[in-house]
C-alpha positions, -999 to 999 in steps of 0.1 A, spaced: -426 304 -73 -447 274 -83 -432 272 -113 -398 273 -105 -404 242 -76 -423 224 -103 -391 232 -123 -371 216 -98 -391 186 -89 -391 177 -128 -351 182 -133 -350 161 -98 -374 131 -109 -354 131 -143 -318 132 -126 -329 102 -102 -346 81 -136 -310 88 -148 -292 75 -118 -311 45 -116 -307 32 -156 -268 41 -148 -273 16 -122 -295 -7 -137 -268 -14 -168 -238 -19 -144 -252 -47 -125 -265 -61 -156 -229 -67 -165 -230 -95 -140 -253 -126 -134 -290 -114 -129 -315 -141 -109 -338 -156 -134 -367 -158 -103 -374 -131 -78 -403 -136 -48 -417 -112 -27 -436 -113 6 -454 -85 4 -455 -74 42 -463 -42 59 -494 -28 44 -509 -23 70 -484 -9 95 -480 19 64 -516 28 63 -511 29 102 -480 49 100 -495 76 77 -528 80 91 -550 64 61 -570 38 59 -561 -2 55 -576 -1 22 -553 24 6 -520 10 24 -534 -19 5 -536 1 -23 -503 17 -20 -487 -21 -17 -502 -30 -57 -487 3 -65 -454 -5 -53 -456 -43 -66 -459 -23 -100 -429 -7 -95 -408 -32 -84 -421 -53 -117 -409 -28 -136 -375 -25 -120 -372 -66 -121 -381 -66 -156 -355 -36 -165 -326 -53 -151 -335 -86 -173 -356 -107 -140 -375 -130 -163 -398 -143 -132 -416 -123 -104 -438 -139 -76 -458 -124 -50 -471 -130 -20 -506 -111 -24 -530 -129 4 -526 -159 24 -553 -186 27 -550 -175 64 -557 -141 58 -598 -148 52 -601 -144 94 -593 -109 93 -619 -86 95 -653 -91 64 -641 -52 62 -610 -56 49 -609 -91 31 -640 -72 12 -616 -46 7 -587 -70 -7 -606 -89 -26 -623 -58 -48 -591 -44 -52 -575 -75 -66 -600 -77 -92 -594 -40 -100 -557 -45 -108 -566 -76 -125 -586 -62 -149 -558 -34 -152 -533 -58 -163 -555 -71 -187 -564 -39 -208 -544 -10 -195 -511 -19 -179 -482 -9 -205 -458 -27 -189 -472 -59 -196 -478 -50 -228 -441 -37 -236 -421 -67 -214 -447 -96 -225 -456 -101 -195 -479 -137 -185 -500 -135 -158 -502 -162 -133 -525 -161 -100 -524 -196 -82 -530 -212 -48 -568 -221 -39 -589 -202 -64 -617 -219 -53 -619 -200 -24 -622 -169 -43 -656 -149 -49 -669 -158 -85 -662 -123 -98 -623 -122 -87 -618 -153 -99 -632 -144 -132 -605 -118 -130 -582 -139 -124 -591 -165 -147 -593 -133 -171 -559 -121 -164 -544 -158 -173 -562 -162 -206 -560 -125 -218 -518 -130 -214 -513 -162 -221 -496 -151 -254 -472 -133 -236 -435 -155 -235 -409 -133 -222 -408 -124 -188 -438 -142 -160 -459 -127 -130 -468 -151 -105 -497 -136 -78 -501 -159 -48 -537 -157 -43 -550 -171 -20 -521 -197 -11 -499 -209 14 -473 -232 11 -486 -263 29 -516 -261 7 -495 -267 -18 -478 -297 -5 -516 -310 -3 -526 -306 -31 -493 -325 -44 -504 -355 -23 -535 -354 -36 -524 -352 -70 -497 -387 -64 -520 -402 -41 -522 -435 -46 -490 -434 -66 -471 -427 -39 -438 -442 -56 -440 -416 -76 -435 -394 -44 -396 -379 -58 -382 -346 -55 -389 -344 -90 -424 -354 -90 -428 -333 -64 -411 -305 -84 -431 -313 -113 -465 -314 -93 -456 -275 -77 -481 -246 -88 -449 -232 -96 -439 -261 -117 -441 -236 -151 -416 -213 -132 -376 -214 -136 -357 -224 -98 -365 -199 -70 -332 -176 -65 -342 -146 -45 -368 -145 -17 -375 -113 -1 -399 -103 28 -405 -67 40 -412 -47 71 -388 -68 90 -405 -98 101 -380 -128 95 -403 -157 89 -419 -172 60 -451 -174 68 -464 -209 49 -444 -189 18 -426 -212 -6 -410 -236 17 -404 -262 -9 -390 -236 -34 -369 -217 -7 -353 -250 6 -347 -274 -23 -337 -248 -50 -314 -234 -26 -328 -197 -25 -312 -166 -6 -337 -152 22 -333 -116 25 -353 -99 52 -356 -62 50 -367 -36 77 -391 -13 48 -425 -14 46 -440 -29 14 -452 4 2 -417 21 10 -402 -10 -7 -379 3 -41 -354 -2 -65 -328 14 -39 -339 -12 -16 -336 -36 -46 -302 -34 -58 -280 -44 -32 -298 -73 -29 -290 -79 -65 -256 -74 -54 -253 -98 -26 -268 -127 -53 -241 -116 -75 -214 -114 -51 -227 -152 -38 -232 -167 -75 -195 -158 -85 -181 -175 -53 -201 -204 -57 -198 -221 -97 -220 -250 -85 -252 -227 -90 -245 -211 -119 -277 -213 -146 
């Protein structure tokens, strides 16, 4: 009897791999978005949900950023960013930012000398925001991660870590200051963390909050991104979830010229 579920579960995981490559190559017959961002939202109403602790819906959430990499990257997304931990987020509990923190330098280090995919898509590592914030040995990782994939030219991971969006804007001010005439939208552009990055085209944000939370508010608004708020938990967040969204931002870009690439 185990045998013949194991059976099943196999010819069931390889009929739904099948599915979603047959999916995959008909929407890459039309326009794919160069750059995709994620809020990553819900971890914690998961763990909650499922009776485990904060730390593994954390857990589950890198998992499923994984994932959805690898989905991007298969239909031809040449930029991801993620929303991994918000300069805000240092007041929750010593517990959990602990938690966060030693679990972002885990997967770090992963990408650096494990993770396959970023071997096989060329994947370069970004992490920006306020790194100074970060304990030594994450940043390390971080600084790590960068360095160790520098090489890598085709396709980009951006990890928000810590950031938020007004920071940003600071530390653009900061950077003109007291050059202020300089102070155009494409100094400003130019000045971005995510200056290296092609024009925002998707945003996305989970577990069905519809707010931005300090997110990309210059990229959202003057790159002219579609918002797509989606009632899934990060961790429940997949390529199902994905697609139609691909869909919509193809439907959109062939109605509107003006925005093609």
């Amino acid at each position: 009897m185990k045998g013949y579920i194991e059976a099943c579960l196999s010819y069931y995981s390889r009929f739904t791999n099948w599915v979603q490559s047959i999916c995959i190559k008909i929407l890459k017959q039309g326009p794919i978005p160069r750059h995709v961002a994620f809020i990553m939202d819900g971890n914690r109403r998961y763990a909650q949900r499922h009776n485990i602790p904060i730390s593994a819906g954390h857990f589950r959430g890198f998992q499923s950023l994984e994932k959805i990499l690898e989905s991007c990257m298969n239909l031809g997304v040449k930029a991801v960013t993620a929303y991994a931990f918000s300069i805000d987020n240092f007041n929750r509990t010593t517990e959990e930012v602990d938690a966060l923190m030693n679990l972002a330098k885990e997967r770090l280090e992963f990408f650096c000398t494990k993770s396959e995919l970023i071997k096989h898509h060329q994947i370069r590592i970004k992490v920006i925001g306020k790194l100074s914030l970060l304990p030594d040995d994450v940043r390390a990782a971080a600084e790590k991660a960068m360095s160790f994939t520098e090489c890598h030219k085709n396709a980009l991971l951006t990890i928000c870590f810590p950031y938020t969006s007004t920071d940003e804007m600071v530390n653009v001010l900061q950077q003109k200051l007291p050059s202020l005439d300089e102070l155009t939208i494409d100094g400003v552009e130019n000045s971005l963390y995510t200056s290296y990055a092609p024009p925002l085209d998707i945003l996305i944000r989970t577990s069905g909050e519809s707010r931005l939370s300090d997110f990309l508010l210059w990229q959202t608004s003057i790159q002219n991104a579609q918002i797509h708020f989606v009632d899934v938990a990060w961790p429940d967040f997949s390529l199902w979830t994905l697609l139609p969204i691909i869909l919509s931002f193809q439907i959109r870009y062939e109605s509107t010229p003006e925005q093609s690439h």
